[in-house]
MDAnalysis code that builds the backbone (N, CA, C; Angstrom):
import MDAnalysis as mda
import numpy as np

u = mda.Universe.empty(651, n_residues=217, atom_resindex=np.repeat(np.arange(217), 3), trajectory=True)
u.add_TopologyAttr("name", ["N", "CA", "C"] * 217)
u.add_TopologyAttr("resid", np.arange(1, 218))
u.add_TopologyAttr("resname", ["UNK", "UNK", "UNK", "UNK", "UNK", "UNK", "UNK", "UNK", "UNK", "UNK", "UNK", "UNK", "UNK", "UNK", "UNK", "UNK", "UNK", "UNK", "UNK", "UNK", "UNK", "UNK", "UNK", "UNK", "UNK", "UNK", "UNK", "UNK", "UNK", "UNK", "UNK", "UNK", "UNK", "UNK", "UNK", "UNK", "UNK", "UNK", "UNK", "UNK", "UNK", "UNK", "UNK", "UNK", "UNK", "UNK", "UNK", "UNK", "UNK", "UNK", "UNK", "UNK", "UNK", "UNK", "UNK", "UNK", "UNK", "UNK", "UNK", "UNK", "UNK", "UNK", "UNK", "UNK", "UNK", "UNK", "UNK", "UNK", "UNK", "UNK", "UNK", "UNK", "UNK", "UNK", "UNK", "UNK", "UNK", "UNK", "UNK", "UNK", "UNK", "UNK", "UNK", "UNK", "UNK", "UNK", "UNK", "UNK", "UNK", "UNK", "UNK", "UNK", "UNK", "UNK", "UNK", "UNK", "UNK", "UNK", "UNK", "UNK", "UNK", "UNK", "UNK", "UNK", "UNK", "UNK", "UNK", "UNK", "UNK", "UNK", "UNK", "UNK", "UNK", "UNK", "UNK", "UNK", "UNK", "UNK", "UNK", "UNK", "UNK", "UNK", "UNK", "UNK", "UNK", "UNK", "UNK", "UNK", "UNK", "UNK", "UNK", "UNK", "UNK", "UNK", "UNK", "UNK", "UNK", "UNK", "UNK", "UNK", "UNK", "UNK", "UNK", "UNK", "UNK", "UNK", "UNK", "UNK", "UNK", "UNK", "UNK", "UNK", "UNK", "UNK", "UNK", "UNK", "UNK", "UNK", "UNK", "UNK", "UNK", "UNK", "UNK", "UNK", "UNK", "UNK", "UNK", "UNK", "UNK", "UNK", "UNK", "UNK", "UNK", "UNK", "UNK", "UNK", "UNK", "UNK", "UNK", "UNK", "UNK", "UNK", "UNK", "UNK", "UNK", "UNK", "UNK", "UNK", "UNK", "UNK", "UNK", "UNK", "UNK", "UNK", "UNK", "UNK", "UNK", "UNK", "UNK", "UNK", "UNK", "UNK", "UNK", "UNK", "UNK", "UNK", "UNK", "UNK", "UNK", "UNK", "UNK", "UNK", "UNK", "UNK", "UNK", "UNK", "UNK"])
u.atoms.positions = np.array([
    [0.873, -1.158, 0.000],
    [0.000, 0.000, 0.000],
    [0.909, 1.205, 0.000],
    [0.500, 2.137, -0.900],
    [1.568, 3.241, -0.813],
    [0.641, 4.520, -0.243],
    [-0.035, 4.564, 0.521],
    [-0.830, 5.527, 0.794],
    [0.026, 6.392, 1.518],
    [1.260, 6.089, 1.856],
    [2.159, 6.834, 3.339],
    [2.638, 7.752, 2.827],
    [2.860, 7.784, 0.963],
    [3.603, 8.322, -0.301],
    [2.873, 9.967, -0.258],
    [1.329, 9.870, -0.396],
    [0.754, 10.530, -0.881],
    [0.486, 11.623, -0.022],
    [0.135, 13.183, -0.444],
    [0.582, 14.476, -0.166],
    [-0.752, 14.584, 0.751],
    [-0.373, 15.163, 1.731],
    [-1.919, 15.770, 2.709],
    [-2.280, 16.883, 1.871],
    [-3.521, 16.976, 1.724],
    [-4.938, 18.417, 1.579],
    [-4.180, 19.580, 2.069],
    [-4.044, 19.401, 3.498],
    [-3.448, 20.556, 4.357],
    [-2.242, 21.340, 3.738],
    [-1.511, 20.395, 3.497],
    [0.309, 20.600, 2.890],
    [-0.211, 21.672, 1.825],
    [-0.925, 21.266, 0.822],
    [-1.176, 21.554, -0.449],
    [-1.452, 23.269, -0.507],
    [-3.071, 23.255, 0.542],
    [-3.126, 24.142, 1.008],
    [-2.536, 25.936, 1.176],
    [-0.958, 24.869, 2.019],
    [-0.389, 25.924, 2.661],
    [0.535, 26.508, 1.689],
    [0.961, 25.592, 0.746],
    [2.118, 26.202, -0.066],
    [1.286, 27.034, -1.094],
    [0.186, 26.965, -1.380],
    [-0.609, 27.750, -2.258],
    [-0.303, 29.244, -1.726],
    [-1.204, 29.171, -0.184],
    [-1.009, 30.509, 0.332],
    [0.292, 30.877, 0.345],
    [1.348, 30.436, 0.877],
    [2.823, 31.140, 0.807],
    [2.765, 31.523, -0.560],
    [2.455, 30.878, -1.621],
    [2.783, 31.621, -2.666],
    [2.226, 32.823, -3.359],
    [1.141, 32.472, -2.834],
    [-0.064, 34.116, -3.189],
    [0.945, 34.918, -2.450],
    [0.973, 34.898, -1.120],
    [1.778, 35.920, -0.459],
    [2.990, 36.885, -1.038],
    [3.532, 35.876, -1.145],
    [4.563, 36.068, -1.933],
    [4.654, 36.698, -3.464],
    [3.694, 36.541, -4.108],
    [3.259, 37.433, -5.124],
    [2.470, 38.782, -4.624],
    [1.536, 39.100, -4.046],
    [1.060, 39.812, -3.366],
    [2.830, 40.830, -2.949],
    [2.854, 40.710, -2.310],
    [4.307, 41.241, -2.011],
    [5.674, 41.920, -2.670],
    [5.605, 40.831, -3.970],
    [6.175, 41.462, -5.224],
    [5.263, 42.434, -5.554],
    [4.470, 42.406, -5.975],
    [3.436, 43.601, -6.494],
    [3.434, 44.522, -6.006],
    [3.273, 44.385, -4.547],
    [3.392, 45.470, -3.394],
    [4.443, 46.171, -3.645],
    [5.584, 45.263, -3.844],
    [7.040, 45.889, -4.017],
    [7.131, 46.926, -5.023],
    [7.064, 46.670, -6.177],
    [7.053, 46.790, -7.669],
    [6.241, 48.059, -7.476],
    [4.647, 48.019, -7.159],
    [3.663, 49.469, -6.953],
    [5.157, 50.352, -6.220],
    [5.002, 50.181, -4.837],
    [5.913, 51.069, -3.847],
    [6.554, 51.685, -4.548],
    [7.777, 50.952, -5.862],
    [9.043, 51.712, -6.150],
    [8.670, 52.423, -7.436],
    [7.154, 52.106, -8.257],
    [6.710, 52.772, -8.958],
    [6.040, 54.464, -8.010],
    [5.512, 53.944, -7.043],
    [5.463, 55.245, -6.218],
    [6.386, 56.177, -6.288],
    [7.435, 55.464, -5.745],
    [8.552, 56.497, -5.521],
    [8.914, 56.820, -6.910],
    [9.517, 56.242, -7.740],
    [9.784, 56.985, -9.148],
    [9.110, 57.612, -9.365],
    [7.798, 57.572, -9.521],
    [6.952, 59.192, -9.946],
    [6.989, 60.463, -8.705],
    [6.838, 59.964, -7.314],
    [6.733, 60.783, -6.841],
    [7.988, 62.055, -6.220],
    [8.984, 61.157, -6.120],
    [10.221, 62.241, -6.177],
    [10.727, 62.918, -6.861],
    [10.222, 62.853, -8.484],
    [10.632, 64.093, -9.341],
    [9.599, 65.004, -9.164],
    [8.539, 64.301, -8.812],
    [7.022, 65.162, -8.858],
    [7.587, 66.485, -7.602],
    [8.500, 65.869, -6.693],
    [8.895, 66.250, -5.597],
    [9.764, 67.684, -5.674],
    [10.651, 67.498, -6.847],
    [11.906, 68.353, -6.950],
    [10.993, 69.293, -8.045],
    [9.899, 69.112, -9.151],
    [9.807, 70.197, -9.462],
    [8.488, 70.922, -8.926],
    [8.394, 70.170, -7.837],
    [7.312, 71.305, -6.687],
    [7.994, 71.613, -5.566],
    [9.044, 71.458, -5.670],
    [10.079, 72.442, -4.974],
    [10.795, 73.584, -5.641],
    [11.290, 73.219, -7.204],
    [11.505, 74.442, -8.126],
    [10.460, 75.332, -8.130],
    [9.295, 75.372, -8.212],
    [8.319, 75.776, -8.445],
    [7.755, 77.067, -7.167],
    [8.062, 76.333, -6.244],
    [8.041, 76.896, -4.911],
    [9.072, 78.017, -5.052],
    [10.451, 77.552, -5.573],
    [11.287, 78.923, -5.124],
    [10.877, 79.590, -6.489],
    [10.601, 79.117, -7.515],
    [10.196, 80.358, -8.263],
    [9.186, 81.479, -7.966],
    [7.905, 80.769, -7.491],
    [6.696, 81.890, -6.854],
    [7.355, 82.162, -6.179],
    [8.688, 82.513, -4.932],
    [8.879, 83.020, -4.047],
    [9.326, 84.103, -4.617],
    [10.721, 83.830, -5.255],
    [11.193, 84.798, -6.295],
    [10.547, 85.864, -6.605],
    [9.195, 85.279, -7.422],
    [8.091, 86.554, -7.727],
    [7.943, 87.030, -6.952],
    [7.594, 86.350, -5.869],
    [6.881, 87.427, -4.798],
    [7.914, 88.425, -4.093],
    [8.931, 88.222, -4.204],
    [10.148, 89.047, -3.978],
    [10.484, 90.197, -4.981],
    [10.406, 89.693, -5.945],
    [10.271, 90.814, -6.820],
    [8.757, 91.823, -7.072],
    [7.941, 90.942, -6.698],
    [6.613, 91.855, -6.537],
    [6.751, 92.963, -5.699],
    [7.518, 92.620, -4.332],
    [7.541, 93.341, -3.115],
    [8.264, 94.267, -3.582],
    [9.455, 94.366, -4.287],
    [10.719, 95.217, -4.466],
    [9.784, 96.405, -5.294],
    [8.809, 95.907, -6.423],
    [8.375, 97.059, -7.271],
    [7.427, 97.632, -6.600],
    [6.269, 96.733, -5.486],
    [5.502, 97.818, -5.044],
    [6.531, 98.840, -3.930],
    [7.266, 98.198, -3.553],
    [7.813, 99.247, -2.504],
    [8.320, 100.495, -3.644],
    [9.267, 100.122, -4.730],
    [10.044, 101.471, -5.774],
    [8.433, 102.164, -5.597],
    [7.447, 101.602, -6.520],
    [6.126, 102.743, -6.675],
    [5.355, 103.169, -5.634],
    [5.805, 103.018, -4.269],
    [5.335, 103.650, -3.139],
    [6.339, 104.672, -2.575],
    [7.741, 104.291, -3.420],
    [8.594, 105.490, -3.025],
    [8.343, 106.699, -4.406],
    [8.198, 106.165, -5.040],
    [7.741, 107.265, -6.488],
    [7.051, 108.794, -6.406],
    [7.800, 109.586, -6.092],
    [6.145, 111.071, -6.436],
    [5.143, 110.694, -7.381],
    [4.106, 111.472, -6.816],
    [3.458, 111.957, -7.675],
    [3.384, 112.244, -9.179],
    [3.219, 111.806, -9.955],
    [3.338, 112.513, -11.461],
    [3.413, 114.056, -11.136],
    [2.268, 114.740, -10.624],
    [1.823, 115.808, -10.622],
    [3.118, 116.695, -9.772],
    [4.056, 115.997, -9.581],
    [5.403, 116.661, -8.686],
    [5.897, 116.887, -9.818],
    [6.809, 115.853, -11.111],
    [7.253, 116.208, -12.075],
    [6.823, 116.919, -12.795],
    [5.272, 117.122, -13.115],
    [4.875, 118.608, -13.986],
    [4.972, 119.694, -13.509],
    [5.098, 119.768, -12.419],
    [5.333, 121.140, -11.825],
    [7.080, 121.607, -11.855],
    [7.628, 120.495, -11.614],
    [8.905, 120.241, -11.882],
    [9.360, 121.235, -13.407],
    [8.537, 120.464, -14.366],
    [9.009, 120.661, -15.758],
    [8.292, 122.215, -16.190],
    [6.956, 122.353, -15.631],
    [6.843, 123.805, -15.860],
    [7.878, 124.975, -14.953],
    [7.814, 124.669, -13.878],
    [9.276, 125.577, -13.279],
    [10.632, 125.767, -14.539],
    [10.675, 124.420, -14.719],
    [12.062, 125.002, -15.781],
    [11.395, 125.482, -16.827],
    [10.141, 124.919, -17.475],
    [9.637, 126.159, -18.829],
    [9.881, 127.838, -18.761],
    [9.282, 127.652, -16.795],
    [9.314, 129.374, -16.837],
    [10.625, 129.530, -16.847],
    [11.876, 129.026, -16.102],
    [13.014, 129.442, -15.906],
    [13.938, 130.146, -17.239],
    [13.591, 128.519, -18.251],
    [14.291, 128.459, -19.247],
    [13.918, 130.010, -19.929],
    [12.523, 130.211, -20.695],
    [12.206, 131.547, -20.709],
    [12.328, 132.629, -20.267],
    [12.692, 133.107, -18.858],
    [13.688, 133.556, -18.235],
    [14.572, 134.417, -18.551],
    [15.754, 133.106, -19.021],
    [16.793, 132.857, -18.993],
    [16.799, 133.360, -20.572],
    [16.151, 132.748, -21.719],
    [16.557, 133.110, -22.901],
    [16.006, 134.588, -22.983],
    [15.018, 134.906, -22.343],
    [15.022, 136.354, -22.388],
    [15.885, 137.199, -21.555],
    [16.542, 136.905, -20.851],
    [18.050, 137.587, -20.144],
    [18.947, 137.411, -21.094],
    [18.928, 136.387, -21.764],
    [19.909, 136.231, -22.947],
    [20.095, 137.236, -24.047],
    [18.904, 136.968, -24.379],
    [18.379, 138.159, -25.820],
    [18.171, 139.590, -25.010],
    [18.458, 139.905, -24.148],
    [18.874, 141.047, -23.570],
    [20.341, 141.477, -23.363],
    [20.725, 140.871, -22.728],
    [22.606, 140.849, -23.168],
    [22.712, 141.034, -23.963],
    [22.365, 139.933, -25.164],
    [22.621, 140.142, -26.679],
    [22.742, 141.661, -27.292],
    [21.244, 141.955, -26.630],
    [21.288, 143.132, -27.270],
    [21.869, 144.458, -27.063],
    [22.217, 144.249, -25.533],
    [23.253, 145.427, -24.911],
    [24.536, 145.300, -25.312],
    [25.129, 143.566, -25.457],
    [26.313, 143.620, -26.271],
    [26.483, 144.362, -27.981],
    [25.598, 144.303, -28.099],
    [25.083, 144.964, -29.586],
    [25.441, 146.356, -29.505],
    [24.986, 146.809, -28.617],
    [24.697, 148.377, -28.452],
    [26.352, 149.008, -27.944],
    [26.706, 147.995, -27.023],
    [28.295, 148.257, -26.584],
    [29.162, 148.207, -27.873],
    [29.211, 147.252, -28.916],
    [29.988, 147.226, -30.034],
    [30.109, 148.241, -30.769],
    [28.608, 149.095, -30.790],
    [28.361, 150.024, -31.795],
    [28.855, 151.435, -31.636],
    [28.486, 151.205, -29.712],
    [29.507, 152.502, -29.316],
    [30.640, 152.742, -29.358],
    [31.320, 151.157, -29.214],
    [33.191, 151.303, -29.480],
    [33.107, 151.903, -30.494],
    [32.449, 151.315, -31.681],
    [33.188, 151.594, -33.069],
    [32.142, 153.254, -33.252],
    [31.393, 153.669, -32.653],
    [31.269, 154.980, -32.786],
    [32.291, 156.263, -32.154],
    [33.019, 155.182, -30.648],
    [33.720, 156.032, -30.170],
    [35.624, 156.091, -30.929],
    [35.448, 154.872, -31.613],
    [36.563, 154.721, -32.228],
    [36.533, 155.474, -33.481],
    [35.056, 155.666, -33.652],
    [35.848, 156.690, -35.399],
    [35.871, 158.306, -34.403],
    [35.351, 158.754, -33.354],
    [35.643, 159.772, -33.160],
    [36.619, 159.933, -32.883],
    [37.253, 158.879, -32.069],
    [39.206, 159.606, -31.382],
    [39.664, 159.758, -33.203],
    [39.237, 159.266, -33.954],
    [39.798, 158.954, -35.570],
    [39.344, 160.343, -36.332],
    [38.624, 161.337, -35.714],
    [38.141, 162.355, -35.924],
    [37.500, 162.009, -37.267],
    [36.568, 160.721, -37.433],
    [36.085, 160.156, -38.910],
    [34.876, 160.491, -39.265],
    [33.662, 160.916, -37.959],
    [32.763, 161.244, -37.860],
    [32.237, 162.512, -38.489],
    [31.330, 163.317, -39.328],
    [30.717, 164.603, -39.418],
    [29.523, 164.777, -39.089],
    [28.726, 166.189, -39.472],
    [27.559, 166.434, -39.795],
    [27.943, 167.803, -39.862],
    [27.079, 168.196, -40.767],
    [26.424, 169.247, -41.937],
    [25.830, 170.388, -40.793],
    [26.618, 171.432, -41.055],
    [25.927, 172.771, -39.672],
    [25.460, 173.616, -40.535],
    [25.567, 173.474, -41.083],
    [25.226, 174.619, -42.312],
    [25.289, 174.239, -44.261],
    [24.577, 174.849, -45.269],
    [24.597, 174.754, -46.225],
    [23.494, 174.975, -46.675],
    [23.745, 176.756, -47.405],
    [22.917, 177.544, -47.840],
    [23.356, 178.615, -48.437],
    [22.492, 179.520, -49.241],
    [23.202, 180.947, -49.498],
    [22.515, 181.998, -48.602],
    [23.522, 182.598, -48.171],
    [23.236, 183.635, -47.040],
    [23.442, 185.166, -48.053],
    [22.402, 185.998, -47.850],
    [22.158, 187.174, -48.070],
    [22.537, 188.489, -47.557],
    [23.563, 189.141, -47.367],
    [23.828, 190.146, -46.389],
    [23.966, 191.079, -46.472],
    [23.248, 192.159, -46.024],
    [24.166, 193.515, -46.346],
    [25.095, 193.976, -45.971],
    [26.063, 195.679, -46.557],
    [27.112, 195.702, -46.240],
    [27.388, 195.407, -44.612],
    [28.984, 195.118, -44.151],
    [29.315, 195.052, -43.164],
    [27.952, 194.064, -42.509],
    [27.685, 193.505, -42.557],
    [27.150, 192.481, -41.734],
    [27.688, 191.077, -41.549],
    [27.102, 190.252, -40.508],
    [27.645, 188.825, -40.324],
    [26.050, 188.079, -40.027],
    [26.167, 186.738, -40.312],
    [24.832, 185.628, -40.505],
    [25.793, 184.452, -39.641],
    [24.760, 184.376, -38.539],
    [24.673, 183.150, -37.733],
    [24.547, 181.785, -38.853],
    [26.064, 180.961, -38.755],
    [25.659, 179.585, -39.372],
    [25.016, 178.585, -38.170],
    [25.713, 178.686, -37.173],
    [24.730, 177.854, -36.258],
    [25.640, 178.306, -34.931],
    [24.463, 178.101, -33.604],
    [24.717, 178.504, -32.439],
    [24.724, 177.537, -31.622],
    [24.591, 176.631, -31.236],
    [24.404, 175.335, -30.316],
    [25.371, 174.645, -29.922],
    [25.165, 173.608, -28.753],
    [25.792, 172.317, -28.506],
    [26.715, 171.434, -29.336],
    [27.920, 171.406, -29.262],
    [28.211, 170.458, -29.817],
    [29.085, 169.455, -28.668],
    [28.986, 168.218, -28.825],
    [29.061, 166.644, -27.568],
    [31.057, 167.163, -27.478],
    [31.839, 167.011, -28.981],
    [33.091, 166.453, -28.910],
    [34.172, 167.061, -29.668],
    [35.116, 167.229, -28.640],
    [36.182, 167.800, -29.453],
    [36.350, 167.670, -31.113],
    [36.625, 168.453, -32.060],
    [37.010, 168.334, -33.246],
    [37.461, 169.605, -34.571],
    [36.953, 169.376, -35.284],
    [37.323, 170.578, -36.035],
    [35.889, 170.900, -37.102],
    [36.475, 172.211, -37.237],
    [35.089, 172.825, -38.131],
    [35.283, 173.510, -39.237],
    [35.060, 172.910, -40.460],
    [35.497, 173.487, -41.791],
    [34.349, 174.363, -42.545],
    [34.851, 175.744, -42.470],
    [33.360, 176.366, -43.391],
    [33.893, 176.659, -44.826],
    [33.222, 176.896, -46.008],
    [33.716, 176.718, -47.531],
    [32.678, 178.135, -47.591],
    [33.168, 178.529, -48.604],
    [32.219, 179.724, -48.822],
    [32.977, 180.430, -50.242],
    [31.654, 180.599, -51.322],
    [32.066, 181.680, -52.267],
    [31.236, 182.843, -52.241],
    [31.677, 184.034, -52.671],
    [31.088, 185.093, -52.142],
    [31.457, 186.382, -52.817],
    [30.549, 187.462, -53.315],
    [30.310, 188.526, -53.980],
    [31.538, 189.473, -53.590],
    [31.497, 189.380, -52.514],
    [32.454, 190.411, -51.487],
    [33.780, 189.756, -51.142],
    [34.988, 190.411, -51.634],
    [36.362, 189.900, -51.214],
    [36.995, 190.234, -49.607],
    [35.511, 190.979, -48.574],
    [36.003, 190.629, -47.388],
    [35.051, 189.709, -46.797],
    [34.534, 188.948, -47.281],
    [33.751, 187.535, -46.535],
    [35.003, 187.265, -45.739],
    [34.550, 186.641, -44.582],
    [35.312, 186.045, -43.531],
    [34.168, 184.779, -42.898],
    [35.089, 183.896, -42.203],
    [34.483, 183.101, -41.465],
    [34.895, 183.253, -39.300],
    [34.014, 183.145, -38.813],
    [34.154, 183.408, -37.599],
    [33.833, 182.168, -36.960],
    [34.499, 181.961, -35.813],
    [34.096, 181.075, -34.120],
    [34.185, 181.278, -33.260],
    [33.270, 181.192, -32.848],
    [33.425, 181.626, -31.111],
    [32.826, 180.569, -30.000],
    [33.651, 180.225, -28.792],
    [33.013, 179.582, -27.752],
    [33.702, 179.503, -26.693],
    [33.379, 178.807, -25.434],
    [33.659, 179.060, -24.388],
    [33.703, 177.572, -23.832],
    [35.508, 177.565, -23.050],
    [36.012, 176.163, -22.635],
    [36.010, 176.533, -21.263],
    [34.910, 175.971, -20.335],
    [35.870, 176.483, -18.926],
    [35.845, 177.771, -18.429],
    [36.701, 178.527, -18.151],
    [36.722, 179.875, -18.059],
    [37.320, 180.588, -19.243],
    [37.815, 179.945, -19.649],
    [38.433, 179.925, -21.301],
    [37.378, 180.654, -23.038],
    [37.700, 181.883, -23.330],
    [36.848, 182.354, -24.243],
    [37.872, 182.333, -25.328],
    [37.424, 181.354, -26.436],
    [38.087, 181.481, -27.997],
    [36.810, 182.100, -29.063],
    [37.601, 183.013, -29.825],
    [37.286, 183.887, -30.679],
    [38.233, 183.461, -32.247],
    [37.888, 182.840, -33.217],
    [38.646, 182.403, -34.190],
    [38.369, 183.233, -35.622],
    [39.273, 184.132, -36.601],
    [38.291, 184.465, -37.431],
    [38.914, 184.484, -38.786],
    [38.882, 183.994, -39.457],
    [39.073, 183.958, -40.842],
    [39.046, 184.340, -42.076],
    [39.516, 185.133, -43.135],
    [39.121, 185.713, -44.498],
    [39.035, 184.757, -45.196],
    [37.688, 184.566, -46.013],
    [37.848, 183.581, -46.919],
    [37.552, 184.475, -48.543],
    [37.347, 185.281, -48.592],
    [37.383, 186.057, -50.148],
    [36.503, 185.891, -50.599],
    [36.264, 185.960, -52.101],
    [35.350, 185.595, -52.970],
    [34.720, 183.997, -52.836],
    [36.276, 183.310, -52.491],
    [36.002, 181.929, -52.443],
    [36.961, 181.251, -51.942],
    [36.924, 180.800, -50.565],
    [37.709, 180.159, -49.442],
    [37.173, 178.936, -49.058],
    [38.372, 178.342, -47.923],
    [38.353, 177.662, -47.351],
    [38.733, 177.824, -46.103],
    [38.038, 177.809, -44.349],
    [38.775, 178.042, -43.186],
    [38.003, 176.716, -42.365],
    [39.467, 176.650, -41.773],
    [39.475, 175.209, -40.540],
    [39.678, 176.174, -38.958],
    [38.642, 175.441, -38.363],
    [38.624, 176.125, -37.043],
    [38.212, 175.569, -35.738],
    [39.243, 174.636, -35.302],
    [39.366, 174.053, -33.836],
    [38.092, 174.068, -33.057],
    [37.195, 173.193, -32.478],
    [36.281, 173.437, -31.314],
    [36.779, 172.326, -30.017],
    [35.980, 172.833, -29.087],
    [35.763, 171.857, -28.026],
    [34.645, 171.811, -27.593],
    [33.992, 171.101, -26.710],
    [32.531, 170.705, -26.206],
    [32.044, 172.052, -26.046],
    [30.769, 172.041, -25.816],
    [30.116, 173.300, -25.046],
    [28.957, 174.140, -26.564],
    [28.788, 175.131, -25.959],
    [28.405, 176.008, -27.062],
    [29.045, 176.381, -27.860],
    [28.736, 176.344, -29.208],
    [29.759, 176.931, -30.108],
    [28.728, 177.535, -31.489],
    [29.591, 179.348, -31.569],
    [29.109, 179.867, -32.504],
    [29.710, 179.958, -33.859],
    [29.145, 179.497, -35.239],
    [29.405, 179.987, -36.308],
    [29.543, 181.194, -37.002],
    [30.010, 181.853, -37.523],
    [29.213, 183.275, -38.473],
    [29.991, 183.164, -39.882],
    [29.332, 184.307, -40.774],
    [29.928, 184.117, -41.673],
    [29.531, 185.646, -41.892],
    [30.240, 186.745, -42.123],
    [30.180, 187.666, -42.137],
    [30.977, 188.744, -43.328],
    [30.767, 190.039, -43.597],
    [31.950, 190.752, -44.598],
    [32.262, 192.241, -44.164],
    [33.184, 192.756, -44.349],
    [33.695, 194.079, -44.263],
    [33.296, 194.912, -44.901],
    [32.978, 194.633, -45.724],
    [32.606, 195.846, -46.964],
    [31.707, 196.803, -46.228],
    [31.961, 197.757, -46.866],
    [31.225, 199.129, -46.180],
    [29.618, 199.709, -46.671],
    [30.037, 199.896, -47.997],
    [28.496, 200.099, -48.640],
    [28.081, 198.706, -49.739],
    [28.828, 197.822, -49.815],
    [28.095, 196.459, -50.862],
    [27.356, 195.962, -50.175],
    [26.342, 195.216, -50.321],
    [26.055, 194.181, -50.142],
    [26.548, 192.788, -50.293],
    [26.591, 191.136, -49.865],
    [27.142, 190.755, -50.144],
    [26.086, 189.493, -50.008],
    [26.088, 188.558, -51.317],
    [25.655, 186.861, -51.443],
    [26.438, 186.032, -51.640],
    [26.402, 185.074, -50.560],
    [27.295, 184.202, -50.345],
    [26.711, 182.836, -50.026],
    [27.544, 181.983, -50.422],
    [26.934, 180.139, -50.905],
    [27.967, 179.649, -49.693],
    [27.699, 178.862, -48.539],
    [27.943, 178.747, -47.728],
    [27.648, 177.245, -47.181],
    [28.814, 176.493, -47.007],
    [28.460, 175.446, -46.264],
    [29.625, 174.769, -44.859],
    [28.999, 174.803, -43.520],
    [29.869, 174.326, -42.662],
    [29.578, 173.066, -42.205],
    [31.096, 172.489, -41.928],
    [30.652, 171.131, -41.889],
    [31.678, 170.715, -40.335],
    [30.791, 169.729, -39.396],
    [31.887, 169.794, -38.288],
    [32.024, 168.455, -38.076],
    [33.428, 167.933, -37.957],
    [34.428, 166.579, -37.982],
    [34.301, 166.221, -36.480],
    [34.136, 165.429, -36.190],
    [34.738, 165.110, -34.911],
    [34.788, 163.185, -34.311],
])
């Protein structure tokens, strides 16, 4: 009889279950380390992620704080109209200089042709009518600057003369000249009043005379 051979129910049983187990377990295993492979990268880029929003929010903070330190707009327009008015100002102080430098240039070179004695004007130029022995005011007035005074004259009467007179100071000059039928006399002034004449000797002629004085200075 070989019945002593043959396997118990029970035996059979048990090695079944050890072996489920044991599969069960692998699986278990296998899930677990599939866990972990997904979940630890899942890990590192929700940790990148993290310091990036922080980042932002660091930089969020930095710009609201700059635009809480910021003026007003309405500070810089006032800002920029201040210099509008300034600048305007300023170019009108400019174009004022300008123009006093203008005016200074004009006087050098006005005061430079006078030391140059380059300057004239016309005191006279006309024909004067006279009877005998008389004299005709060419001009009586102001004159600013030293210079000289040329009178020209042709004339009926060979005692036409030219005269000057004025007063420097306490100083009285009296200057007087024959100019003839037809002369030429030069006659020194200085500032102040100064008189012209143009006058003749003759006793009973009358005398017409073409007359022009001209003063340099």
């Amino acid at each position: 009889m070989n019945y002593m051979s043959q396997e118990k129910p029970f035996q059979k049983k048990s090695n079944i279950k050890v072996i489920a187990l044991v599969v069960v377990c692998i699986i278990l295993a296998a899930s677990l380390i599939g866990i972990i492979a997904v979940y630890l990268p899942n890990q590192a880029q929700i940790a990148e992620k993290d310091n990036t929003i922080n980042s932002l929010k660091q930089q969020i903070a930095a710009l609201e704080l700059q635009l809480s330190q910021t003026p007003d707009a309405t500070t810089y327009q006032t800002q920029i109209a201040s210099y509008v008015t300034q600048n305007a100002y300023l170019n009108s102080q400019l174009s004022d200089l300008n123009d006093t430098l203008t005016y200074v240039y004009a006087d050098y070179a006005n005061l430079q042709r006078i030391i140059a004695l380059s300057k004239s004007g016309v005191l006279y130029d006309a024909t004067a009518s006279q009877n005998a022995n008389t004299s005709t005011t060419l001009w009586n007035d102001q004159l600013d600057y030293a210079g000289y005074i040329v009178v020209q004259a042709t004339a009926s009467s060979n005692t036409t003369y030219a005269q000057v007179l004025f007063t420097f100071g306490e100083a009285n000059f009296n200057y007087n000249q024959t100019l003839g039928t037809s002369g030429t006399a030069v006659f020194p002034v200085l500032p102040g009043i100064v008189e012209v004449r143009v006058g003749n000797t003759m006793a009973s002629d009358a005398n017409n005379a073409t007359v022009k004085a001209t003063y340099f200075y």
